[in-house]
FIMAR-615085 format. One line per field, with one value per residue (C-alpha): x, y, z. Coordinates in Angstrom, 3 decimals, decimal comma. Layout:
! residues N
u: [X ...]
v: [Y ...]
w: [Z ...]
END
This chain:
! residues 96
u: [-35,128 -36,647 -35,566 -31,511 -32,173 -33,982 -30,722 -28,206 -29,839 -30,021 -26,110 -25,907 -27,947 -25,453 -22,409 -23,432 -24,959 -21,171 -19,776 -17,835 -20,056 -20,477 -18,197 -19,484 -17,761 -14,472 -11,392 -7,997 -9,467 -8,698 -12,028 -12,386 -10,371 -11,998 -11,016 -12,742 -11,585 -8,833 -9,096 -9,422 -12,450 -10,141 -9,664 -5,921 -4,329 -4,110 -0,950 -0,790 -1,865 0,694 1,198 2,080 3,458 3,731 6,008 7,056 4,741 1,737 3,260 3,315 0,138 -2,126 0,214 1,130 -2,109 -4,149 -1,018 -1,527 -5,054 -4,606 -2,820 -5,296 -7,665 -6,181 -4,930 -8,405 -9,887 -6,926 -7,672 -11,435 -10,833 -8,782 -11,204 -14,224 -11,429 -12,091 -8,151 -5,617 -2,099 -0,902 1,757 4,060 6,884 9,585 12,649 12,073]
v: [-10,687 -11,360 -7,666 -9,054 -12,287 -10,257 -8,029 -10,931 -12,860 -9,676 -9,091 -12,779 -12,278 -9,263 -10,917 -13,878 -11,438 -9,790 -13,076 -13,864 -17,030 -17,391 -19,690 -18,761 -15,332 -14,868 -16,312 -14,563 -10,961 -8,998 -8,133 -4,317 -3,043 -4,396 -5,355 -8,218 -9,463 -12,015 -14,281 -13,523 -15,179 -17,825 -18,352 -17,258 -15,700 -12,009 -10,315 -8,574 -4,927 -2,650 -1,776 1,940 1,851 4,919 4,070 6,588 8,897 7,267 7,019 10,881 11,381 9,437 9,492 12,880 14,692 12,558 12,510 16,104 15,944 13,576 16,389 18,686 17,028 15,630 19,165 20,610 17,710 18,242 22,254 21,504 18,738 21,875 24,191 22,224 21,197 17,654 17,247 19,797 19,180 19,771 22,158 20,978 23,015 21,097 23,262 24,359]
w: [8,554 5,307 4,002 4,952 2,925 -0,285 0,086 0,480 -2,520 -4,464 -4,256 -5,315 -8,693 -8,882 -8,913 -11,409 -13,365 -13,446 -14,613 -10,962 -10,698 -13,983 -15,854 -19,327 -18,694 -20,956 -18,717 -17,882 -17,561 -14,301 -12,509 -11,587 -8,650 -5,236 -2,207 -1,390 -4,609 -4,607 -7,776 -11,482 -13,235 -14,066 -10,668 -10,730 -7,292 -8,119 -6,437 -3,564 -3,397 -2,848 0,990 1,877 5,930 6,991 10,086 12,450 10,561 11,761 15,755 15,527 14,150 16,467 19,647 20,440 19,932 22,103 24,594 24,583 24,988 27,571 29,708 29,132 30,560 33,656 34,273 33,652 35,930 39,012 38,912 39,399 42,122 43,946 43,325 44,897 47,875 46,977 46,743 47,904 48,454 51,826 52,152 54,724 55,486 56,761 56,572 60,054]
END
């Protein structure tokens, strides 16, 4: 617990020692890209950062692999239920 507060008090003397705490810094200057950075030193809003959506892209990339994976699986997992008879489908024929 102590090690979490030396850490914690440690990234404090950091960021007066950068000037974010410190009002003696020079004012209007854009901080360093970061972001958990929201203010200048001046305490100005900066803007937003630029958003890139990818859209549809991102749908195809995460949904159809694991959709795919998903098959394989359950058909890997319904062959081995047959194969140990835990499941079998009855064939009934009915087109006596």
């Amino acid at each position: 617990m102590a090690a979490a507060g030396r850490r914690m008090l440690g990234a404090l003397r950091s960021e007066v020692n950068r000037g974010l705490l410190n009002p003696l810094v020079k004012a209007d200057t854009q901080l360093h890209s970061s972001r958990r950075l929201v203010v200048t030193r001046s305490g100005a809003i900066l803007p937003r950062p630029v958003k890139t959506s990818f859209g549809l892209m991102k749908i195809f990339v995460v949904v159809i692999p694991f959709l795919y994976m998903g098959t394989q699986i359950s058909k890997s997992f319904a062959s081995l239920l047959e194969e140990h008879d835990i499941f079998v489908p009855i064939d009934d024929d009915d087109d006596d």
